[in-house]
N, C-alpha and C positions, 0 to 999 in steps of 0.2 A: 342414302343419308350421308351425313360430315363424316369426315375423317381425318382423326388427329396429323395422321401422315402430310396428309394433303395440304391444309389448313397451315402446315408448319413448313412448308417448301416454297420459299421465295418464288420457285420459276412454275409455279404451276399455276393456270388460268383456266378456270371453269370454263365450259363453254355457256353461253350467254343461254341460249333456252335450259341449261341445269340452275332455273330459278333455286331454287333449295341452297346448293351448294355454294351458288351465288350468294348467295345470304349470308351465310354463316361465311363467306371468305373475306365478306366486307367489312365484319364485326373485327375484323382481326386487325390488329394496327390502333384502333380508334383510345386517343389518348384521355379525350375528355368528353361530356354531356354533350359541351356543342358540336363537336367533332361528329360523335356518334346520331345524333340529331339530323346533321348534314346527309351521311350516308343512309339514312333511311328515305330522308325523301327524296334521295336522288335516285334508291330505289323501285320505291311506291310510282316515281313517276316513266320509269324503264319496264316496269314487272306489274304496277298495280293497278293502273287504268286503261281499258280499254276503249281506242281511240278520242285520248282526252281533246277539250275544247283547248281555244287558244288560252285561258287560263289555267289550263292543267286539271280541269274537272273532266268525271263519264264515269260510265258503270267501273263495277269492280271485273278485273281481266280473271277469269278461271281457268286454273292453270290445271290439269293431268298431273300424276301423280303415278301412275299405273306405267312400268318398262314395257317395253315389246318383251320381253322375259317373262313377268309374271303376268302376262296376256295369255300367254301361251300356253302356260304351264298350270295345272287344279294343283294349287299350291294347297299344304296341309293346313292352314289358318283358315280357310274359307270353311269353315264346318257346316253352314248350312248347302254347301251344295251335295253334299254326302248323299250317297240315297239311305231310302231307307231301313236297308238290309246291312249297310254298314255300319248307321248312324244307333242303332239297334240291338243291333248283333249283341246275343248272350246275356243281354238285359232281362233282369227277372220279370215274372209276368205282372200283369196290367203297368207298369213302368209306360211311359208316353213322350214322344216329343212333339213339340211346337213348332212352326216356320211363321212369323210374321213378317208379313209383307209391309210395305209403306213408303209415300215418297214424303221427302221431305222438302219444305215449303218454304222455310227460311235460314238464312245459315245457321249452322252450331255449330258451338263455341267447346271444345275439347283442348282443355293446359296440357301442355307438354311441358320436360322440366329439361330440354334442351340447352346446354351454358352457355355453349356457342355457334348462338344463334342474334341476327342483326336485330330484332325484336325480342324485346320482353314475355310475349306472348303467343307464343306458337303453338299451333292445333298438337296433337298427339299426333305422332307418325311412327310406324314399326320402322325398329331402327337396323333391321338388313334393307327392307323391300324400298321403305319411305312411302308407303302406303298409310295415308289418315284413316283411323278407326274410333269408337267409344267402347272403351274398356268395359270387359266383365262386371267389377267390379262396381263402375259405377252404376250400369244395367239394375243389376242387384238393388243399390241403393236405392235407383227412383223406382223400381217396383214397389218396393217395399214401403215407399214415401204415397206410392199412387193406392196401396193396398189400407195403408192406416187412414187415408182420408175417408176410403169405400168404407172399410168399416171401424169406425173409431171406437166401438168398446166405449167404456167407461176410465181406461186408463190409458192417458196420453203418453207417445212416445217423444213428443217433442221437447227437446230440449229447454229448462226451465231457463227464464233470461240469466245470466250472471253467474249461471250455475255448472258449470263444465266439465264438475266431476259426477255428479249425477245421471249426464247420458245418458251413461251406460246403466246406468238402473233402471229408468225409465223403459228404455229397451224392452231389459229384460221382463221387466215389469208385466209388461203392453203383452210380449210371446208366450209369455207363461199363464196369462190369461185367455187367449187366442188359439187353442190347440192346433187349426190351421196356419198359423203364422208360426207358430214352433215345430213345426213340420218342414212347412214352405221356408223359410229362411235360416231357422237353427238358432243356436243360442251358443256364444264362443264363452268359451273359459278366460277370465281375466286374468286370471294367472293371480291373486292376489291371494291373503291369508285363508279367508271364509274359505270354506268346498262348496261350491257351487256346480249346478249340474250343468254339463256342458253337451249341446246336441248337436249334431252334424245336420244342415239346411236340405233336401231332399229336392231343392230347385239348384241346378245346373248351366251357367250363363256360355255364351260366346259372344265374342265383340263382334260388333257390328263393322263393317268395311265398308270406305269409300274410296274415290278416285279424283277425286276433284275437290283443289280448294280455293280459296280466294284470299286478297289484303282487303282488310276493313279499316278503318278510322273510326273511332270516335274523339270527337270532340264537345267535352260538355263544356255550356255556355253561362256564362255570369248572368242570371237571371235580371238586375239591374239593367246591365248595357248590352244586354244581347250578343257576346262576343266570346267568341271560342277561350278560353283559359291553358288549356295543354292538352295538344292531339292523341291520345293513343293510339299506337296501332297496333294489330293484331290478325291474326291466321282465323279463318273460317272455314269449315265442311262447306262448300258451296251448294245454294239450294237446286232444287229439279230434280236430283239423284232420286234412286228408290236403295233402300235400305231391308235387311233382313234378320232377325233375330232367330236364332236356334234356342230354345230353351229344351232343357231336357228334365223332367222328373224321373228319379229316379227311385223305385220301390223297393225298400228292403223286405220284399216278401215273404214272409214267413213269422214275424214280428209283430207285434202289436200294431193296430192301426195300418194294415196294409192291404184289405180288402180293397175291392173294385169301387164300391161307396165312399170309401176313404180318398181315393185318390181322385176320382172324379168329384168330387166335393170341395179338393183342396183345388185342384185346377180350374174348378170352373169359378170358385170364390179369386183365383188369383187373375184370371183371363180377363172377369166382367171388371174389375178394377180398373186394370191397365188400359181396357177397351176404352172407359168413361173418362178416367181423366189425364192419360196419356196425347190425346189430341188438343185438350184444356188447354194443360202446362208446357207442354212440348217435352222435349230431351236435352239433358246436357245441361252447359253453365248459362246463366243469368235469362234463366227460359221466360221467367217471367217478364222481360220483357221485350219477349215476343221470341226468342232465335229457339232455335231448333223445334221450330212447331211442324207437325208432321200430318198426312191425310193416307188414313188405311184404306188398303186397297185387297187385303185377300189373306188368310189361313189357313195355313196346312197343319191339320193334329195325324198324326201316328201313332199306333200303341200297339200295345203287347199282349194279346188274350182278351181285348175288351170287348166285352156281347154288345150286341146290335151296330157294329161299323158295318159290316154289310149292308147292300141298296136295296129296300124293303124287307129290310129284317128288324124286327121290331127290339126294342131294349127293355130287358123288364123291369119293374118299378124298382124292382128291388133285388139285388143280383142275388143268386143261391150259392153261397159259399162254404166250398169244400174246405173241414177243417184241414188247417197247415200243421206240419209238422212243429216240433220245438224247434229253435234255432240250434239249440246243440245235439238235433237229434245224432248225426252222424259220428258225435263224438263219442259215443255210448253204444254204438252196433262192432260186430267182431268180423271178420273177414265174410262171415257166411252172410252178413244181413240180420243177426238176429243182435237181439240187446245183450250185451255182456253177464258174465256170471259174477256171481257175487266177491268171487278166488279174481278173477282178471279185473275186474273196477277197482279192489283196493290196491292189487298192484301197478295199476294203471295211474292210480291217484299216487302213489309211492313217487313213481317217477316224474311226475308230475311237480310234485312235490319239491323233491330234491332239486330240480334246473330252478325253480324259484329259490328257494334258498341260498342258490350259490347265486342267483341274482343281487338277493338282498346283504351278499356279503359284499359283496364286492361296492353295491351301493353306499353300504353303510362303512369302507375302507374311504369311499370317494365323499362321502360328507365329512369325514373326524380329518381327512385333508384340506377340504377346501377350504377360502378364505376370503373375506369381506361380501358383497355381494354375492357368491355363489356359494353362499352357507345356505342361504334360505332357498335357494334352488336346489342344492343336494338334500336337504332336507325331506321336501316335499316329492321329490323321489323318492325317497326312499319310503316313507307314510303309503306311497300309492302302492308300490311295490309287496309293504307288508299287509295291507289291507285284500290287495288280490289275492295271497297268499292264503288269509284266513278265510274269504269268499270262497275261496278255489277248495279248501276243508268243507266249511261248511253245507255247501250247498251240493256237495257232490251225490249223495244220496240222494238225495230230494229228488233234484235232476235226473238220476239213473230209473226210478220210481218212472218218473211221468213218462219216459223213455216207453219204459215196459207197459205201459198204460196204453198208449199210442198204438205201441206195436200189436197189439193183442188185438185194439179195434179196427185200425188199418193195415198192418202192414202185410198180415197174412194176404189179405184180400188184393191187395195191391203189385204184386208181385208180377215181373212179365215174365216171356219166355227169354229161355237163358239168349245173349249175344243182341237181346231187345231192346233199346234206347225207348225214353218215354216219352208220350206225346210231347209234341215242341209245341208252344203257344202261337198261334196265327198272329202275323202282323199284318195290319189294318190301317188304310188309312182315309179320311173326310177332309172334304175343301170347304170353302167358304170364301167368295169374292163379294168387293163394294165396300161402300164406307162402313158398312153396319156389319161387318163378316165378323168382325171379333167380337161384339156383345152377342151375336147370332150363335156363334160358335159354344158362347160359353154359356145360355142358356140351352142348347143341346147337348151339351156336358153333365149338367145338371139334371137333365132327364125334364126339365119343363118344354120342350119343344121338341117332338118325334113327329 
């Protein structure tokens, strides 16, 4: 990628096949529009056509992207080449990962906010490698976009026209009616007055990596006279590539809504989505119309403890699940394994106690300080701080009770021999190839196809 260094040293010259660098060396200098205007298409016509006509037309040249460095080397960003023992590893049970396959068919359009660069418009590129990718983040979005078309509920999440600060209620709105989509994607804290409940998303993204990109032009035309108006150009993922999505759900086992039913329900509601209208819309910026459309080709699911991945082994309708512990059971047991006595719980709470206190003092020295805007920021720490505080009272009995409850009907029974680690969950895993492998896949998730 650029470098300030570089970029600012008179005597340094790219060498001509470091198109990239070339780019952003050219932007350097340029005093005005037409200046800057000149140096790109003397680039587009050096870097961006391949074997142009005697007018300077032909395809777009696709340029590598990829060093003989990171050829060589299973650099850490590549997450889906992980196997599955790594990619896995210590995830609680029925927890699953995803491998989507797919080539993609027409170029996508991925903004970079690159400054200096000879173009306005430059693909996303990791900025050690210079490797073009589609962000996590945006991954997320169009799932989530392909997830509210599959099932649209009754409460839309789209944005009302003119209305900008609503979004975010709509959102919410849409998740909190959707227990799968309040799972699947989570529900962020705005940070604003109200308390609003705030949920962590239990779907997991990685970008997507490519190698290859291209210069494109548009020029839209005055519908009158037929005539180009102002060219743009811009960076493209070049099409032909295949593409790979990691996704990973992640299970907080032991919690609410964390059974094997739960999780295959939420994956298989989120797979058939993305299966249906993920090839429709394409991926990426201005998909509609037409760029980054894609053709599936194959799915890899892995999990964690899930019954019937095995090849003729059948899945049963309905899984038999073993009650889970509380999530705080381990906070409540004493060195031996058994649930605390009545003497060690209140002085356990004592201590307890007191590190919060001296939290909330300190909190409450760092609000009567602070000033203008991070009043209502110390504030609201501090509120959360007293409020765990009185939870952390409250409910500590209660909690202790169920503890004991638990322990009486499993934990006797459950017990190994001493130096015994307990079962590990079997990891599993099923394919799926062809155009139809992801709705294939995700109705065998769903338990309607064995």
């Amino acid at each position: 990628m650029t470098s300030f260094d570089m970029l600012a040293d008179d005597n340094f010259s790219p060498q001509k096949s470091d198109w990239v660098l070339h780019a952003a060396r050219m932007r350097r200098g340029a005093r005005s529009h037409g200046e800057l205007t000149e140096r790109r298409n003397d680039f587009l016509k050096a870097h961006g056509v391949d074997k142009p006509s005697s007018m300077g037309q032909g395809p777009a040249t696709v340029h590598t992207c990829n060093s003989p460095i990171t050829r060589q080397l299973d650099l850490p960003f590549h997450a889906s080449r992980r196997s599955m023992e790594v990619a896995l590893d210590a995830y609680p049970r029925y927890s699953a990962r995803l491998l989507l396959h797919f080539g993609l068919l027409t170029p996508l359009l991925t903004r970079d906010d690159d400054p200096f660069y000879l173009f306005d418009n430059p693909a996303r590129k990791d900025h050690i490698f210079g490797l073009p990718y589609l962000a996590a983040a945006s991954l997320k979005g169009l799932s989530a976009d392909a997830y509210q078309r599959a099932f649209p509920g009754e409460i839309s999440w789209k944005q009302p026209e003119g209305e900008d600060s609503k979004a975010h209620d709509q959102v919410r709105a849409f998740r909190m009616a959707d227990e799968s989509a309040k799972r699947l994607f989570g529900i962020a804290d705005d940070g604003g007055e109200t308390v609003s409940e705030s949920v962590a998303g239990r779907l997991h993204f990685s970008p997507i990596w490519f190698e290859k990109l291209q210069l494109l032009v548009m020029n839209p035309g005055n519908p009158e006279k037929a005539i180009g108006t102002l060219p743009i150009q811009f960076e493209a993922v070049s099409a032909g590539q295949r593409g790979v999505l990691e996704l990973v759900y992640f299970n907080p086992y032991g919690v609410k809504d964390s059974d094997e039913n739960t999780v295959r329900g939420d994956l298989a509601r989120w797979l058939a989505a993305v299966a249906a209208w993920w090839p429709t819309l394409g991926l990426g910026a201005k998909r509609l119309a037409g760029y980054g459309a894609i053709r599936i080709e194959k799915v890899e699911l892995q999990a964690v403890g899930w019954s019937g991945m095995g090849i003729g082994e059948d899945m049963p309708a309905m899984a038999q699940e073993v009650e889970a512990p509380p999530p705080y059971y381990q906070d409540y047991l004493d060195e031996n394994g058994q649930p605390l006595t009545e003497e060690a719980l209140q002085a356990n709470l004592a201590e307890k106690l007191q590190v919060k206190d001296e939290e909330i003092q300190q909190l409450d020295q760092a609000w009567r300080k602070a000033q203008g805007k991070a009043v209502k920021k110390a504030k609201k720490a501090l509120d959360k701080a007293r409020n765990q505080r009185d939870d952390l009272e409250r409910t500590s009995g209660a909690q202790h009770q169920k503890v004991i409850d638990y322990w009486e009907k499993h934990g006797q029974t459950q017990t190994t021999e001493a130096g015994s680690a307990p079962p590990t969950p079997a990891l599993e895993s099923r394919t799926e190839t062809g155009e139809g492998s992801w709705m294939k896949m995700a109705r065998w998730v769903a338990g309607e196809d064995q």
